[in-house]
PDB file of N, CA, C, O and CB in Angstrom:
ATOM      1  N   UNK A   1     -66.963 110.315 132.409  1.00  0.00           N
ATOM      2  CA  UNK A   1     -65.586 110.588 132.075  1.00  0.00           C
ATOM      3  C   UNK A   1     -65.319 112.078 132.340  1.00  0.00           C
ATOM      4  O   UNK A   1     -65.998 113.053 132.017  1.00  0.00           O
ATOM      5  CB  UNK A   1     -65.281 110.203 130.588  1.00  0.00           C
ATOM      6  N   UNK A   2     -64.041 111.999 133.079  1.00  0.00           N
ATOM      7  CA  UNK A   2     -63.641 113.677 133.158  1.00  0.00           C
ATOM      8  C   UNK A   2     -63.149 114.210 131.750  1.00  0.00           C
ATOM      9  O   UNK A   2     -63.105 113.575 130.696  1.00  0.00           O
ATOM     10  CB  UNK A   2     -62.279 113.992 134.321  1.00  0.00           C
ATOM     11  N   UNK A   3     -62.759 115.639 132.001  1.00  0.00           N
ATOM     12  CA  UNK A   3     -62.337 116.399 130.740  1.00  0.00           C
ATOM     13  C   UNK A   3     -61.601 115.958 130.812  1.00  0.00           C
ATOM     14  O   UNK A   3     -61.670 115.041 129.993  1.00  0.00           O
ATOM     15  CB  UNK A   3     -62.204 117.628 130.419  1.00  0.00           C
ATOM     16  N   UNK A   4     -60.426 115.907 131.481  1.00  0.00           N
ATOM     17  CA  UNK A   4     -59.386 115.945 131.404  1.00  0.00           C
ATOM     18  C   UNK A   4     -59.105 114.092 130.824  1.00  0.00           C
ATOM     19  O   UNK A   4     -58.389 113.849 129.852  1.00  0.00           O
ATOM     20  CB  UNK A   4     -58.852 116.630 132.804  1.00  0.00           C
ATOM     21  N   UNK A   5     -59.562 113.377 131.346  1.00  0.00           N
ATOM     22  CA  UNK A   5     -59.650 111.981 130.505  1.00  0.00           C
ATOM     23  C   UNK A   5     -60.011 112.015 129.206  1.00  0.00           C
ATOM     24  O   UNK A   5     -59.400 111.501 128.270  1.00  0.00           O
ATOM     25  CB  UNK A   5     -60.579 111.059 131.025  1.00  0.00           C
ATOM     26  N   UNK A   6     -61.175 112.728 129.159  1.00  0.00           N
ATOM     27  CA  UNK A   6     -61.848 112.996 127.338  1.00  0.00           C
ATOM     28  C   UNK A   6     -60.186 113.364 126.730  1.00  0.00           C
ATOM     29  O   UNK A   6     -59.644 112.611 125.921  1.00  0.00           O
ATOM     30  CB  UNK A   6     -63.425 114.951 127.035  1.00  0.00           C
ATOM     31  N   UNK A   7     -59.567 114.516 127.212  1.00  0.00           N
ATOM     32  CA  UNK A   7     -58.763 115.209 126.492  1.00  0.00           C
ATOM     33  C   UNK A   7     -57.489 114.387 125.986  1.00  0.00           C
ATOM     34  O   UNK A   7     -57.010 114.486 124.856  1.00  0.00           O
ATOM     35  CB  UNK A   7     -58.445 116.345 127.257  1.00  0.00           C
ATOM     36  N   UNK A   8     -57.013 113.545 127.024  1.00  0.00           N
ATOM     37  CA  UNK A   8     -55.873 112.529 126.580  1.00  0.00           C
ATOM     38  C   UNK A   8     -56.653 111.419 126.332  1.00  0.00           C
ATOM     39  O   UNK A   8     -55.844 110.491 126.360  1.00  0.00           O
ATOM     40  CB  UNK A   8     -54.664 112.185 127.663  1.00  0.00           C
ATOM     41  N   UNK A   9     -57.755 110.960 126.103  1.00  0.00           N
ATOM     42  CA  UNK A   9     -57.786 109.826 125.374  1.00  0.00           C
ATOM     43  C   UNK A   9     -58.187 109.884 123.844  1.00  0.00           C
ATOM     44  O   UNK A   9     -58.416 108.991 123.028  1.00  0.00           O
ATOM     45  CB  UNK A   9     -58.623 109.008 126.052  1.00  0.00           C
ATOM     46  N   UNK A  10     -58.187 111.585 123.735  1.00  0.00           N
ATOM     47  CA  UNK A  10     -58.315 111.930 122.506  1.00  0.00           C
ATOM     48  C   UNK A  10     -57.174 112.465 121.636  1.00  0.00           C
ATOM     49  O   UNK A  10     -57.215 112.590 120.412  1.00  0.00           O
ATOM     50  CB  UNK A  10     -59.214 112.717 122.549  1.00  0.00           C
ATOM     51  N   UNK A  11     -55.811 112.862 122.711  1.00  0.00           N
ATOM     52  CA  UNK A  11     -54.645 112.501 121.503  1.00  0.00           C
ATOM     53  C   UNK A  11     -54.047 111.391 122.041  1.00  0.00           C
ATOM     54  O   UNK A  11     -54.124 110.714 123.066  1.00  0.00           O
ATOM     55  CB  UNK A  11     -53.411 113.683 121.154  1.00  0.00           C
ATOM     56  N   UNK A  12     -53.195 111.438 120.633  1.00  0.00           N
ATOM     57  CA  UNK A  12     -52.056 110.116 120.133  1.00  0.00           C
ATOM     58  C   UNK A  12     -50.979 109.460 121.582  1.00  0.00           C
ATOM     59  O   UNK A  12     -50.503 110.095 122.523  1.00  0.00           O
ATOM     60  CB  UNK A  12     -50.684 110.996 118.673  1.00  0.00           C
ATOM     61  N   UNK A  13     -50.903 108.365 121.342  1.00  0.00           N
ATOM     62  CA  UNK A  13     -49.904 107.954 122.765  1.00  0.00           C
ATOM     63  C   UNK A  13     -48.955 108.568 123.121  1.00  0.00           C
ATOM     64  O   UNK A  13     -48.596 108.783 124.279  1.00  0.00           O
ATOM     65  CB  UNK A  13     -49.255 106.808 122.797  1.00  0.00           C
ATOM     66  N   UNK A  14     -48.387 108.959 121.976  1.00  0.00           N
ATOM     67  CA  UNK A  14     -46.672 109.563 121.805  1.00  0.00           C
ATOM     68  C   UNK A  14     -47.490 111.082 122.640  1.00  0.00           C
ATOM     69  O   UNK A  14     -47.493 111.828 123.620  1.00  0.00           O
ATOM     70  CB  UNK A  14     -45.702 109.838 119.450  1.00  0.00           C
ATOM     71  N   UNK A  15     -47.759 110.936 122.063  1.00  0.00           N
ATOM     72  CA  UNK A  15     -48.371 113.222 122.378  1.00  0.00           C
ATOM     73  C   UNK A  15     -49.235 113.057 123.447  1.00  0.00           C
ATOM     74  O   UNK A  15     -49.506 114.177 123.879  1.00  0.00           O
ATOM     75  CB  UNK A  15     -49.707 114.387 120.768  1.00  0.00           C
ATOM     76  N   UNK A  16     -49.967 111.924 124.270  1.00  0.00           N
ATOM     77  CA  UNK A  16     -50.333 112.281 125.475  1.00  0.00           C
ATOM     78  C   UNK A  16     -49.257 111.740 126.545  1.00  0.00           C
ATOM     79  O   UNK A  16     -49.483 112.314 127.610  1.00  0.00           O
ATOM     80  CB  UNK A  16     -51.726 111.792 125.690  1.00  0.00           C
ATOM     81  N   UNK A  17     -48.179 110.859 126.661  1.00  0.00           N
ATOM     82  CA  UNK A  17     -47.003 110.657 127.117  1.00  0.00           C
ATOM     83  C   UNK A  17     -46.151 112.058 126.990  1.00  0.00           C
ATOM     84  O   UNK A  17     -45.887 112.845 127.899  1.00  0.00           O
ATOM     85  CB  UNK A  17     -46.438 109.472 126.385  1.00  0.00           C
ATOM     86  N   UNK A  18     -45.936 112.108 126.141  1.00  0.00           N
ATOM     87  CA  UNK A  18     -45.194 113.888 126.485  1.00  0.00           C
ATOM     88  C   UNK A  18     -45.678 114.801 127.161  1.00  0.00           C
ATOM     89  O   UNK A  18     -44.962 115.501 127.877  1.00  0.00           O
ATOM     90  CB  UNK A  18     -45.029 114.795 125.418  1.00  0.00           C
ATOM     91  N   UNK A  19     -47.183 114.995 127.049  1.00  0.00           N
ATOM     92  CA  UNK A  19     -47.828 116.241 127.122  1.00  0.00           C
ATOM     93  C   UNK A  19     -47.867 115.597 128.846  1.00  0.00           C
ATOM     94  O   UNK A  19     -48.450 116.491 129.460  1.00  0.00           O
ATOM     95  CB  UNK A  19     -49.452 116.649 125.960  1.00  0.00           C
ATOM     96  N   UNK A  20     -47.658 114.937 129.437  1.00  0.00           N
ATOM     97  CA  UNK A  20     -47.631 114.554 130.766  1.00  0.00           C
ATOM     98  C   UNK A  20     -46.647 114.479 131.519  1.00  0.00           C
ATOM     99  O   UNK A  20     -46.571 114.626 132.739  1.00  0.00           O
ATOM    100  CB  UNK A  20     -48.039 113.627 130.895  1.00  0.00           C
ATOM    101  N   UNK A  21     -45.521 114.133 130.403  1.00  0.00           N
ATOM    102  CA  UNK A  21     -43.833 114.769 130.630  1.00  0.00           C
ATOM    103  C   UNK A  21     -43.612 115.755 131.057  1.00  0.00           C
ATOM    104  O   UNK A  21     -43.230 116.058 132.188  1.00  0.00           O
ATOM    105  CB  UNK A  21     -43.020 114.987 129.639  1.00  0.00           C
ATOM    106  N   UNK A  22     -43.943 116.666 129.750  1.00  0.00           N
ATOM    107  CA  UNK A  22     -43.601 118.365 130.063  1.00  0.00           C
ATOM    108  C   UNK A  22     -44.613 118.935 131.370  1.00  0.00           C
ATOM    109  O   UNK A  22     -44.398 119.976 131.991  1.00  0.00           O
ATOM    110  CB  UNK A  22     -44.049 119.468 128.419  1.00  0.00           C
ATOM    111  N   UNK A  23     -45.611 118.109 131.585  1.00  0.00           N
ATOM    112  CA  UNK A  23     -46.421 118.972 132.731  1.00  0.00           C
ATOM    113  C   UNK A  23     -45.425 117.936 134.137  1.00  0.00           C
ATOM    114  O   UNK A  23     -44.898 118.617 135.016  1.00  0.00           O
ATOM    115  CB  UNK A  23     -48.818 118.693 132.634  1.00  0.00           C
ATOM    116  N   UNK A  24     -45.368 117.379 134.164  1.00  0.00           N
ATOM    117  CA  UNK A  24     -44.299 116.709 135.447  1.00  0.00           C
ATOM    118  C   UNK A  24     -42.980 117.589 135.731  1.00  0.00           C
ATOM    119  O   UNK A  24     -42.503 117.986 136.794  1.00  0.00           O
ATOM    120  CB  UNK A  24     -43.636 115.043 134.958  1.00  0.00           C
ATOM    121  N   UNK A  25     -42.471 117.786 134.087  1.00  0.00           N
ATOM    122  CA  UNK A  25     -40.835 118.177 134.173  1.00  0.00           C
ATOM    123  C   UNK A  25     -41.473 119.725 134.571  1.00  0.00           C
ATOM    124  O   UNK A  25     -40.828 120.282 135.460  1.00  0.00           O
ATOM    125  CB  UNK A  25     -39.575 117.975 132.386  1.00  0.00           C
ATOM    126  N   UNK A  26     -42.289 120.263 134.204  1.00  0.00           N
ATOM    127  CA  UNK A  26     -42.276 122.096 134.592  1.00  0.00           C
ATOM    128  C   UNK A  26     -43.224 122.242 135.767  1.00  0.00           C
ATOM    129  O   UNK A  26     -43.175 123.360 136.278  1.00  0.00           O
ATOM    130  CB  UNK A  26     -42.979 123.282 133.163  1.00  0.00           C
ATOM    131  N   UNK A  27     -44.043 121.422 136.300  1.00  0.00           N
ATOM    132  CA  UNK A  27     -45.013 122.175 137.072  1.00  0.00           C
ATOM    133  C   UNK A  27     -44.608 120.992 138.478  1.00  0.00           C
ATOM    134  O   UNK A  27     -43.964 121.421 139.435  1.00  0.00           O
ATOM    135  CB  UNK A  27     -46.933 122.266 136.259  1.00  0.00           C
ATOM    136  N   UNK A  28     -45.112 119.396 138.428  1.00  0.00           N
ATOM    137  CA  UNK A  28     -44.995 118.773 139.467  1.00  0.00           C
ATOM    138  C   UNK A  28     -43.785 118.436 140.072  1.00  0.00           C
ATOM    139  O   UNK A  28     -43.721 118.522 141.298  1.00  0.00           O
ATOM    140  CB  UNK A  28     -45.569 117.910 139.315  1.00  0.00           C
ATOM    141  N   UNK A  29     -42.761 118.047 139.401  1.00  0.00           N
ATOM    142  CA  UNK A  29     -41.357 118.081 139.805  1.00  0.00           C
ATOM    143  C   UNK A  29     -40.835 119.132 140.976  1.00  0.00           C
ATOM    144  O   UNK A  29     -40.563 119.001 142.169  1.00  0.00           O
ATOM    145  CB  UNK A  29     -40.618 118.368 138.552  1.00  0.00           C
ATOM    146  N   UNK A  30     -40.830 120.176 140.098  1.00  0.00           N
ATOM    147  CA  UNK A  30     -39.906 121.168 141.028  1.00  0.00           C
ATOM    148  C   UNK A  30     -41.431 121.658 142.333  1.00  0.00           C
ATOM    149  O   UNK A  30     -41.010 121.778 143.484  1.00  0.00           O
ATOM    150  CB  UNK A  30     -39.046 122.996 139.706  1.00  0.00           C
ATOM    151  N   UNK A  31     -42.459 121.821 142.226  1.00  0.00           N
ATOM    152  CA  UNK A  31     -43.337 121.576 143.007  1.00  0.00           C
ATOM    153  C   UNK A  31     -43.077 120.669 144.397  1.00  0.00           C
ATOM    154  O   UNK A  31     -43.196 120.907 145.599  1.00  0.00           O
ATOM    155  CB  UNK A  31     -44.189 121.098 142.198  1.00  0.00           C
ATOM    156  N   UNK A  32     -42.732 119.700 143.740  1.00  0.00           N
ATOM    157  CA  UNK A  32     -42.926 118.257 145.008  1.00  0.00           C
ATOM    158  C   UNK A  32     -41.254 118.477 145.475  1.00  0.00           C
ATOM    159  O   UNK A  32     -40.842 118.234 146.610  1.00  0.00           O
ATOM    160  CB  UNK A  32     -43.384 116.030 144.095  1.00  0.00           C
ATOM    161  N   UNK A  33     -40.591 118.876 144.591  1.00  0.00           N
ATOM    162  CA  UNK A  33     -39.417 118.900 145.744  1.00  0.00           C
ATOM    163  C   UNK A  33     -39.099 119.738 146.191  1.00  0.00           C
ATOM    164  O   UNK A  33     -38.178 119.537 146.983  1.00  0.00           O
ATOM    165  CB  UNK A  33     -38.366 118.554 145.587  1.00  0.00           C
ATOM    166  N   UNK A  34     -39.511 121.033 146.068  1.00  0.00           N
ATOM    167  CA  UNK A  34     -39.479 121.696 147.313  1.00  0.00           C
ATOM    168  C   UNK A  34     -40.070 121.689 148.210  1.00  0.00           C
ATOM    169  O   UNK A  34     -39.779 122.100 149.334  1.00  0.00           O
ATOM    170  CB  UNK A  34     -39.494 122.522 147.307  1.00  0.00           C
ATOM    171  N   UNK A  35     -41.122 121.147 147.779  1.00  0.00           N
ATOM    172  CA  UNK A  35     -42.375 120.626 149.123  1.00  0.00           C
ATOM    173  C   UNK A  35     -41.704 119.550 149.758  1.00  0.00           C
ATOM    174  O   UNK A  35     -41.861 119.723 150.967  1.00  0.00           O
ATOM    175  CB  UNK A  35     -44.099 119.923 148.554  1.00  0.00           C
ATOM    176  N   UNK A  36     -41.196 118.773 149.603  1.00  0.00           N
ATOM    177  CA  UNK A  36     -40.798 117.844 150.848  1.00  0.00           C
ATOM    178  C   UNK A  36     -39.278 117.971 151.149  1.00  0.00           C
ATOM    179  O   UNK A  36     -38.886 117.141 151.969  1.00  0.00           O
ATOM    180  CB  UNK A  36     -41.138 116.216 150.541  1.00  0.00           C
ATOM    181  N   UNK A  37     -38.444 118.726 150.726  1.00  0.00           N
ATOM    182  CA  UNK A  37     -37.068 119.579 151.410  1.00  0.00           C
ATOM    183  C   UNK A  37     -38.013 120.145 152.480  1.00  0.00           C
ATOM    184  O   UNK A  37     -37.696 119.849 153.632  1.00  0.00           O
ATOM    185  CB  UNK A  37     -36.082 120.992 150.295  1.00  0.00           C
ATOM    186  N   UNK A  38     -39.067 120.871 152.334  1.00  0.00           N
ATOM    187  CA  UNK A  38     -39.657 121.585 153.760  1.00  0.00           C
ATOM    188  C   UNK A  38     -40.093 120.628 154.455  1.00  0.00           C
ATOM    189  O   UNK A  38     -39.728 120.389 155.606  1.00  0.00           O
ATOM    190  CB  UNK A  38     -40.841 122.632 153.683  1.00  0.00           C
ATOM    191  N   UNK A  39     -41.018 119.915 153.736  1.00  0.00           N
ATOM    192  CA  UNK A  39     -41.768 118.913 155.320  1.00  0.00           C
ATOM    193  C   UNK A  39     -41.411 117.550 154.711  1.00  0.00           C
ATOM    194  O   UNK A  39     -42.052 117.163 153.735  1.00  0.00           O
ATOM    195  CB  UNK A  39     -44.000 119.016 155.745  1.00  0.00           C
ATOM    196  N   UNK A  40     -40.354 116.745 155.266  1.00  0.00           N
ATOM    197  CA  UNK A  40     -40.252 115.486 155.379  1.00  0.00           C
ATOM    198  C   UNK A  40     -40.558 114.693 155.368  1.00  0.00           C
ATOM    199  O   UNK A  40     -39.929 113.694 155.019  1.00  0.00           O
ATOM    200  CB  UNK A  40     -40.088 115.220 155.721  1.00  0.00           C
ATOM    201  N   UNK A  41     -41.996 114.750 155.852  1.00  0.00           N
ATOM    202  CA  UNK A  41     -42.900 113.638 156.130  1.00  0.00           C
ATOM    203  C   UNK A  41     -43.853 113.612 154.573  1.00  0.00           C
ATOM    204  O   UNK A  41     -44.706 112.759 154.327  1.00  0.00           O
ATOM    205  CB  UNK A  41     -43.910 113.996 157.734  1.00  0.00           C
ATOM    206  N   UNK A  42     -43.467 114.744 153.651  1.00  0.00           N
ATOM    207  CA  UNK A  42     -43.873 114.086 152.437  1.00  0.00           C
ATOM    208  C   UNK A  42     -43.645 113.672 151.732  1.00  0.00           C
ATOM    209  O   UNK A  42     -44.172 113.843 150.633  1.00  0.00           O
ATOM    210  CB  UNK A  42     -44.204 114.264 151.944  1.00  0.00           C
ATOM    211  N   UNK A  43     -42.213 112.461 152.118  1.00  0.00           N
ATOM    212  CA  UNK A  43     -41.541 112.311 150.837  1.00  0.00           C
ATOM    213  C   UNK A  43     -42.048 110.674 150.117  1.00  0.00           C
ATOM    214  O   UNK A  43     -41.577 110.139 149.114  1.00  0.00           O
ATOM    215  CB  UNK A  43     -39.727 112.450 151.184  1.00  0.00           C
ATOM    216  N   UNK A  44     -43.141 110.168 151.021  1.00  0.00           N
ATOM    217  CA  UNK A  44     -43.938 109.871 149.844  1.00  0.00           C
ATOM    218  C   UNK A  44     -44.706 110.084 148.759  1.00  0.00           C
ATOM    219  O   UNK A  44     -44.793 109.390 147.747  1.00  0.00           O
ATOM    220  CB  UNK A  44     -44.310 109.566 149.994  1.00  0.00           C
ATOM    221  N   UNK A  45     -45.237 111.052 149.024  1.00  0.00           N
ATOM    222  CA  UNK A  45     -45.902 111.915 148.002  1.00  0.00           C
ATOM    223  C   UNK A  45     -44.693 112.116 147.088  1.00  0.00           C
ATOM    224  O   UNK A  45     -45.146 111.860 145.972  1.00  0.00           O
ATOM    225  CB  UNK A  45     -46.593 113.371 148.603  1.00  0.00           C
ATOM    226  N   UNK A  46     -43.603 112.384 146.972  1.00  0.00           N
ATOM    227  CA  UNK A  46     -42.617 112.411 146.223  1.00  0.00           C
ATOM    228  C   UNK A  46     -42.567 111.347 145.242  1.00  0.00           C
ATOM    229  O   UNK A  46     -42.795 111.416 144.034  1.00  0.00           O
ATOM    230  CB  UNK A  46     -41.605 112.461 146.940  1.00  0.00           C
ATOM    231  N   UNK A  47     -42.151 110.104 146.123  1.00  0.00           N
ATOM    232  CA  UNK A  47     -41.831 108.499 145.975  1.00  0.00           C
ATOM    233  C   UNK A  47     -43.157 108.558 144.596  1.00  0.00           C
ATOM    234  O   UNK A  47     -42.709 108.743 143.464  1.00  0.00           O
ATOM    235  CB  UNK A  47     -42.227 107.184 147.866  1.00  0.00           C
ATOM    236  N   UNK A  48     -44.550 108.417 144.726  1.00  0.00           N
ATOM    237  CA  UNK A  48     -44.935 108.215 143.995  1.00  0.00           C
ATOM    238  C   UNK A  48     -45.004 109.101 143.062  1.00  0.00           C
ATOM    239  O   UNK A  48     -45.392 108.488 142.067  1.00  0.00           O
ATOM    240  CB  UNK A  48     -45.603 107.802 144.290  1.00  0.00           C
ATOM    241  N   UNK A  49     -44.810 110.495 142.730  1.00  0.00           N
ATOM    242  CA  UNK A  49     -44.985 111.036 141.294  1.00  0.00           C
ATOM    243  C   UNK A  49     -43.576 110.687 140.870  1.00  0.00           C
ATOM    244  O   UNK A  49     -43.371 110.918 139.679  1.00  0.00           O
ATOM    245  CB  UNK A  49     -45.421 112.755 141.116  1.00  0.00           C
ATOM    246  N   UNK A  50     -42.774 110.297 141.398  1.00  0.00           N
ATOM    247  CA  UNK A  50     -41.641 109.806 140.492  1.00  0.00           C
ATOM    248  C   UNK A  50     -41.690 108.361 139.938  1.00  0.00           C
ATOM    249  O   UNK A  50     -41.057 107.902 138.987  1.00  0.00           O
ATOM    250  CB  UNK A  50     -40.365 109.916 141.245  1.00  0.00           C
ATOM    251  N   UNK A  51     -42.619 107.725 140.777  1.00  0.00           N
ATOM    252  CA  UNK A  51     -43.321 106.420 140.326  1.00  0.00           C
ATOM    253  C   UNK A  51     -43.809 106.898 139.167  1.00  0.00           C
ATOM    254  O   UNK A  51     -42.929 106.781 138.314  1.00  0.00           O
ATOM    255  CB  UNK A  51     -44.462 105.765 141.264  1.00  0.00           C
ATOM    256  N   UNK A  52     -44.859 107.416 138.687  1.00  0.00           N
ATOM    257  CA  UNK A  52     -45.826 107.957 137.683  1.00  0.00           C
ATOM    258  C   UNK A  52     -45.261 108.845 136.880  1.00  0.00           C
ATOM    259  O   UNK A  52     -45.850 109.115 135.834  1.00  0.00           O
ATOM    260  CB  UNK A  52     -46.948 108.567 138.225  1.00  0.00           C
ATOM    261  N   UNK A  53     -44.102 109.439 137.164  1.00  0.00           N
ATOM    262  CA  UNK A  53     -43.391 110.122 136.074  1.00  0.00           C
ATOM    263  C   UNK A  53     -42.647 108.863 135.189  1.00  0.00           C
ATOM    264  O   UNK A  53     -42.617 108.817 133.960  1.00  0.00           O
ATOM    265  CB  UNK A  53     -42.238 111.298 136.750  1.00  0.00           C
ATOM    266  N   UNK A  54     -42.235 108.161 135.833  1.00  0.00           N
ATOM    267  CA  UNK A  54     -41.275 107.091 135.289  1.00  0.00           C
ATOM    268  C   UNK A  54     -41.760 105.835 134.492  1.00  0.00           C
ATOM    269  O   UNK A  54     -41.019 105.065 133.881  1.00  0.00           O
ATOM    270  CB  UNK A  54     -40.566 106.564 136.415  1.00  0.00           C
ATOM    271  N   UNK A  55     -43.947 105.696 134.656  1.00  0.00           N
ATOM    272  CA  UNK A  55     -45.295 105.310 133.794  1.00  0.00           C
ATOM    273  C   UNK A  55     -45.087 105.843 132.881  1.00  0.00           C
ATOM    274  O   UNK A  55     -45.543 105.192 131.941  1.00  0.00           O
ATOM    275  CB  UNK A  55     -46.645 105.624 134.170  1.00  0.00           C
ATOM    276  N   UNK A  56     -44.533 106.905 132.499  1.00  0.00           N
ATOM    277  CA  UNK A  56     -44.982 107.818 131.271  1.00  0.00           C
ATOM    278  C   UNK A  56     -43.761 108.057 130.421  1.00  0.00           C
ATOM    279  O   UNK A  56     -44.063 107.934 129.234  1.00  0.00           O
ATOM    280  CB  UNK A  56     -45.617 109.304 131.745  1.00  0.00           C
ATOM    281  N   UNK A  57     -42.766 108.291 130.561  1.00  0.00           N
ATOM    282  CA  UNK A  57     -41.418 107.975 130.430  1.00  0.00           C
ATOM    283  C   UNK A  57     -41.466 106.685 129.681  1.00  0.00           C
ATOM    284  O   UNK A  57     -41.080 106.403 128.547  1.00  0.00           O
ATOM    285  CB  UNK A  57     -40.665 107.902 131.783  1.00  0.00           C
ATOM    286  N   UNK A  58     -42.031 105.991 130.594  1.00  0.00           N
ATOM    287  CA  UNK A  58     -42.248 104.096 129.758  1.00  0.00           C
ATOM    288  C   UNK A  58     -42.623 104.255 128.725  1.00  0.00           C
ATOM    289  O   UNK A  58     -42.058 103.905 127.688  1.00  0.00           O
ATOM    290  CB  UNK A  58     -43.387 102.880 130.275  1.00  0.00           C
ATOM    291  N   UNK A  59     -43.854 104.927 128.854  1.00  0.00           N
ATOM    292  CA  UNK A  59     -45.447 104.990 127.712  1.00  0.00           C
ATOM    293  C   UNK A  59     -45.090 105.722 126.544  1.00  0.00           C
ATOM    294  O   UNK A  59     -45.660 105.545 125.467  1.00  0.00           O
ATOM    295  CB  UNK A  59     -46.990 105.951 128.389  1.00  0.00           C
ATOM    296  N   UNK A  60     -43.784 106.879 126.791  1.00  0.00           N
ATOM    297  CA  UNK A  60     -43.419 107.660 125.412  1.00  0.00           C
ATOM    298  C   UNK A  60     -42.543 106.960 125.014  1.00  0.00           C
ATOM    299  O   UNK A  60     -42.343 107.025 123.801  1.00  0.00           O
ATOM    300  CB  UNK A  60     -42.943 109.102 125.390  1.00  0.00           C
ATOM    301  N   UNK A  61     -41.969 106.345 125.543  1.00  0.00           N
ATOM    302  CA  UNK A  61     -40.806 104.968 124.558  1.00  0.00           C
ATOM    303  C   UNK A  61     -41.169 104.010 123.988  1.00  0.00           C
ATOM    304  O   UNK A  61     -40.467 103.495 123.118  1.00  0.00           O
ATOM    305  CB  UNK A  61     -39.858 104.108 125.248  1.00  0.00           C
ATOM    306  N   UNK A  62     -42.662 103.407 124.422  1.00  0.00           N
ATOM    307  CA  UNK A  62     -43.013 102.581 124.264  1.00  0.00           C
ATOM    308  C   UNK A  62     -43.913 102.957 123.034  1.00  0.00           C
ATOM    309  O   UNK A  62     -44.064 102.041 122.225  1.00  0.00           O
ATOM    310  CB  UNK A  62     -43.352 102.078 125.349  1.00  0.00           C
ATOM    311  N   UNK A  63     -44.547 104.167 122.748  1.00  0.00           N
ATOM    312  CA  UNK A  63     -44.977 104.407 121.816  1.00  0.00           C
ATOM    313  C   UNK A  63     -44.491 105.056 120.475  1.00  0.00           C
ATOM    314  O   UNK A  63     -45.084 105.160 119.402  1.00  0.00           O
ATOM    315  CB  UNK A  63     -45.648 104.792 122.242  1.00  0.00           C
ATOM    316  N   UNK A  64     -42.804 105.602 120.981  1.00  0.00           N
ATOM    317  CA  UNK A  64     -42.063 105.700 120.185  1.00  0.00           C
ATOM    318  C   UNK A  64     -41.341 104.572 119.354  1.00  0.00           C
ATOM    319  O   UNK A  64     -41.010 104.726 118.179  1.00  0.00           O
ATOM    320  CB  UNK A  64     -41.462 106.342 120.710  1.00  0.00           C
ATOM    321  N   UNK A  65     -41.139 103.466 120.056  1.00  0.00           N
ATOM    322  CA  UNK A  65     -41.300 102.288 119.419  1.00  0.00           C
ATOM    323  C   UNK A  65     -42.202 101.724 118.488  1.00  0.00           C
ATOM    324  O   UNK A  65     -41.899 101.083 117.482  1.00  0.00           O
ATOM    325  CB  UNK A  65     -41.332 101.676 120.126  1.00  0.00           C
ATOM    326  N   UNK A  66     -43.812 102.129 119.069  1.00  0.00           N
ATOM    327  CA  UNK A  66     -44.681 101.504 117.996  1.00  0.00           C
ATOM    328  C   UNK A  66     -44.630 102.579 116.584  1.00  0.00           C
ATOM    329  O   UNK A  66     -45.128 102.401 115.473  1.00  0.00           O
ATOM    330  CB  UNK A  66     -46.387 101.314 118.675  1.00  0.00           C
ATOM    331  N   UNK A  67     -44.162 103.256 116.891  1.00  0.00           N
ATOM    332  CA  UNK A  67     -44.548 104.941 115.951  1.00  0.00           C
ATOM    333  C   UNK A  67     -43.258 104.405 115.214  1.00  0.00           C
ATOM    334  O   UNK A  67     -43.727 104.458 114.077  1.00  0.00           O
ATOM    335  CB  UNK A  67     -44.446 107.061 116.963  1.00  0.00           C
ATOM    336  N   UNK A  68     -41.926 103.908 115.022  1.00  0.00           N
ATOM    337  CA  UNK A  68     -41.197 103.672 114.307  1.00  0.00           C
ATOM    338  C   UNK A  68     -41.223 102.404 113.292  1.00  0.00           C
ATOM    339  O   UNK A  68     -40.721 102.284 112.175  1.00  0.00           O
ATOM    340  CB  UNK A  68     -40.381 103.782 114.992  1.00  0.00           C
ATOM    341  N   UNK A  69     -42.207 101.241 114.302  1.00  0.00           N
ATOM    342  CA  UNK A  69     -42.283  99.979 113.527  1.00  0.00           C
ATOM    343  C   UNK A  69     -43.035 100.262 112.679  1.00  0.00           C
ATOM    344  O   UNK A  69     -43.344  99.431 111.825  1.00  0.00           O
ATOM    345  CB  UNK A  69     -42.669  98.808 114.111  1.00  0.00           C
TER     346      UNK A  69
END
């Protein structure tokens, strides 16, 4: 197991769904789109972290749900 697996499978759903949020919304987001405004040909690479942003998005609602029942 990597660290980085150790590390989110060691917090809470709600708080490793965010903590994957805020690293998408500040670091990979604006990252990937300026990277493929320049080169075109990466706008799959795009396609999928907005795939996988939109996993996690799921995963904090979904655990905000269980966290309320």
């Amino acid at each position: 197991m990597s660290a980085s697996q150790a590390l989110l499978n060691a917090l809470p759903p709600r708080t490793c769904a965010r903590a994957q949020i805020g690293f998408f919304d500040f670091v990979c987001k604006p990252l990937f789109l300026h990277f493929t405004a320049r080169f075109k040909g990466a706008q799959p690479l795009l396609t999928g972290l907005l795939d996988n942003y939109a996993y996690w998005v799921a995963k904090a609602a979904e655990a905000a749900g269980q966290q309320g029942a």
